[in-house]
LOFI-978496 format. One record per residue: residue in one letter; x, y, z of N, C-alpha, C, O in turn. Coordinates in steps of 0.05 Angstrom, whole numbers. Layout:
N
  resn    n.c1    n.c2    n.c3   ca.c1   ca.c2   ca.c3    c.c1    c.c2    c.c3    o.c1    o.c2    o.c3
     A       X       Y       Z       X       Y       Z       X       Y       Z       X       Y       Z
...
***
This chain:
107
  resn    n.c1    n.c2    n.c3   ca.c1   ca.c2   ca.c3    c.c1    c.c2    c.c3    o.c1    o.c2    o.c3
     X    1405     641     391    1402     613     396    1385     610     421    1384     624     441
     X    1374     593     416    1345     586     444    1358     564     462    1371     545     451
     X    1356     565     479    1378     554     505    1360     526     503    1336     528     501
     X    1369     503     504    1358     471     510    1348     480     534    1355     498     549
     X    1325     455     536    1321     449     567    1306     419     561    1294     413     540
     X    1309     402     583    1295     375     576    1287     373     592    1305     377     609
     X    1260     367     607    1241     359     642    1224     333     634    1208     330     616
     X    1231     316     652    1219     294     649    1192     292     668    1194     305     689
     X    1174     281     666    1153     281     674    1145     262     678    1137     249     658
     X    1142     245     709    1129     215     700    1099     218     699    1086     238     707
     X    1091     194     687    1061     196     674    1053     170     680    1071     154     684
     X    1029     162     682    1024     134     683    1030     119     660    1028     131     639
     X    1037      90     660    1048      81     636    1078      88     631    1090      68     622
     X    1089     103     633    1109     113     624    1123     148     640    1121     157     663
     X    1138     161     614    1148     184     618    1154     207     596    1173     203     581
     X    1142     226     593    1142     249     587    1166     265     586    1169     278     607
     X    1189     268     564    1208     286     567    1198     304     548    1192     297     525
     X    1194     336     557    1186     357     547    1211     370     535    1208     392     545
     X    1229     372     523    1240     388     508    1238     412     504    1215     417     500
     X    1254     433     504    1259     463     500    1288     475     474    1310     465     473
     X    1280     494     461    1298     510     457    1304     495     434    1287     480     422
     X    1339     501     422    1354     483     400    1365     460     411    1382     460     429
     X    1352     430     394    1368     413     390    1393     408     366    1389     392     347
     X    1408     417     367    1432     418     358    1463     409     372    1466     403     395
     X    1482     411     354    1510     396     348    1514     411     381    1526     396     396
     X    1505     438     393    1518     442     413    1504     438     445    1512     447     466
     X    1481     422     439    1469     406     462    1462     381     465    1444     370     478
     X    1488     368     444    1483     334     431    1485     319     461    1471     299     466
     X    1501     328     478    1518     303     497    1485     305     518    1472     285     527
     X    1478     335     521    1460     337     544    1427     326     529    1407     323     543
     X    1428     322     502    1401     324     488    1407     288     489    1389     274     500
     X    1420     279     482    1428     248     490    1421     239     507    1401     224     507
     X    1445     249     536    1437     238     568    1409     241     573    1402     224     589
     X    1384     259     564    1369     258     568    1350     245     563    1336     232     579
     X    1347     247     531    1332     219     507    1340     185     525    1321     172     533
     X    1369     175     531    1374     154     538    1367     147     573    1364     123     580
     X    1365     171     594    1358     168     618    1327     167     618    1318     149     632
     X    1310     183     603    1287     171     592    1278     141     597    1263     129     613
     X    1297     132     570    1286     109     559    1295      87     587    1283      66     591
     X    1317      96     603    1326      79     622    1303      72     644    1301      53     659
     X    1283      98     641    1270      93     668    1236      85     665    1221      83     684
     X    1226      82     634    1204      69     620    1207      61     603    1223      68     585
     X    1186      36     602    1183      23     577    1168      48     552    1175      45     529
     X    1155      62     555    1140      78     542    1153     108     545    1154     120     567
     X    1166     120     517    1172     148     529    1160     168     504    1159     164     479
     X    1153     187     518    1136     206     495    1152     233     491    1145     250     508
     X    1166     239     478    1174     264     467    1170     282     466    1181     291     446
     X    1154     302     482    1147     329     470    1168     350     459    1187     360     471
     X    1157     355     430    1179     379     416    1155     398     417    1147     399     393
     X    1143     410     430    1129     441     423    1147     455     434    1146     478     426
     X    1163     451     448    1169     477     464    1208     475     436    1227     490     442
     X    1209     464     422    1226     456     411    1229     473     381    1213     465     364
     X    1245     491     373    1248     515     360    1266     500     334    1261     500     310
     X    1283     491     344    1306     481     322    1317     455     317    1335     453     334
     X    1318     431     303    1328     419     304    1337     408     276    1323     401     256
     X    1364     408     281    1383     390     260    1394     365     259    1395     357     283
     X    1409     342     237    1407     316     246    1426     313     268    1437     291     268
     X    1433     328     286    1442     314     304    1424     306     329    1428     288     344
     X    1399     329     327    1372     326     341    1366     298     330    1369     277     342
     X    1359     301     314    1345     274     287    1363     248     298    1351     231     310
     X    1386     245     294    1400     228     299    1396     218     335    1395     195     343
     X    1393     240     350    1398     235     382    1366     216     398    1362     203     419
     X    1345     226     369    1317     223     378    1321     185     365    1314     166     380
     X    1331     180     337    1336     153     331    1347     140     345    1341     116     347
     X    1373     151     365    1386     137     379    1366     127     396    1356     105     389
     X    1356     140     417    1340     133     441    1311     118     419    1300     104     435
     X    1303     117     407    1285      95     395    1300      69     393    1288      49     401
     X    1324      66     384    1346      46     377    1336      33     409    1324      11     409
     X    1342      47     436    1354      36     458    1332      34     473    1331      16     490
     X    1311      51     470    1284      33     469    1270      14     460    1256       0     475
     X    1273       8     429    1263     -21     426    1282     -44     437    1275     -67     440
     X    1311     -30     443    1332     -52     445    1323     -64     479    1334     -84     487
     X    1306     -51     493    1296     -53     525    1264     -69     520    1246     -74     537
     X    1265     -73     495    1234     -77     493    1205     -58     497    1182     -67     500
     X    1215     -23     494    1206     -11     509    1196       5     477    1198      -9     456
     X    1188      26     475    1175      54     454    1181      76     455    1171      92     472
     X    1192      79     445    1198     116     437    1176     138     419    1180     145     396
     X    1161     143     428    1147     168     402    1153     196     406    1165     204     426
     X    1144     212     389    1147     235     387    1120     250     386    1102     240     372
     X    1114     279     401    1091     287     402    1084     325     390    1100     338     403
     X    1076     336     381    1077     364     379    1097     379     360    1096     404     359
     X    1116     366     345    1126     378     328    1110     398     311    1087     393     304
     X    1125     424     305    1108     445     288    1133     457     278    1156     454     287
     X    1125     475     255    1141     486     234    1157     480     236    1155     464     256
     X    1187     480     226    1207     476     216    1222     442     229    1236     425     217
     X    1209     443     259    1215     416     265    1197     397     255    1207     376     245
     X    1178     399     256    1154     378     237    1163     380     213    1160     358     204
     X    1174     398     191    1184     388     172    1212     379     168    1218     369     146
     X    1228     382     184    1255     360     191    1240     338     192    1244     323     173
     X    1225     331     208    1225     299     220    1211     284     193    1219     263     183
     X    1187     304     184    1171     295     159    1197     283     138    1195     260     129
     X    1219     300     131    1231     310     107    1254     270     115    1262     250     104
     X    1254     278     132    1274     248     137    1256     225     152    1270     209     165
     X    1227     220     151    1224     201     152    1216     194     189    1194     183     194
     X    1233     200     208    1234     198     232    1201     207     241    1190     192     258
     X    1187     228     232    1158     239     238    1145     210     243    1135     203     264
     X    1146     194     216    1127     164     216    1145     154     235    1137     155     259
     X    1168     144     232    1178     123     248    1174     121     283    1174     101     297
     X    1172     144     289    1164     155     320    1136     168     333    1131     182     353
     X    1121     156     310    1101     169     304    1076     152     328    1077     128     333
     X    1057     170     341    1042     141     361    1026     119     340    1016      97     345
     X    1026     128     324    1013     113     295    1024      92     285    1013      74     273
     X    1050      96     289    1066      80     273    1061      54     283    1058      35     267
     X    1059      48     309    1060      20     324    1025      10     315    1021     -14     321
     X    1007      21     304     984      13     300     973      18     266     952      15     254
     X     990      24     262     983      35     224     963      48     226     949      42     207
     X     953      66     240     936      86     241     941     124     249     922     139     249
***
């Protein structure tokens, strides 16, 4: 198992949480507090999953939540760098488009 890690990064515009390791059922509470302290501290937050190995719907689920509590702030959630097996989770359920930087421009 590949150990989580989450580093937030501020950026102009917004904030950068880089992700590490498995998002899974046994780093839900810390993969949460992170996604939602995010969204607490920009309107704009960008996701990076490259460094991101595993994820199941509780990942899926934790990444919808913090979109939920970002538009609920008036604010954006996307997602950036997904590859193998996590780019096809997110593809396979839909979340890839919905968090997509595209999505807000249909492009």
């Amino acid at each position: 198992m590949a150990r989580f890690s989450a580093t937030t990064i501020e950026e102009p515009g917004g904030v950068r949480l880089a992700l590490a390791g498995d998002c899974d059922l046994a780093v839900r509470d810390e993969l949460s507090a992170a996604l939602l302290a995010a969204v607490g501290r920009a309107d704009t937050v960008i996701v990076d999953l490259a460094g991101v190995e595993f994820l199941d719907s509780t990942g899926v689920h934790g990444l919808v939540a913090a979109h939920h509590a970002a538009r609920g702030r008036g604010g954006r959630l996307y997602v950036e760098n997904p590859t193998g097996a996590v780019a096809t989770v997110l593809d396979l359920t839909g979340v890839g488009n919905l968090l997509s930087p595209s999505a807000e421009t249909g492009g």
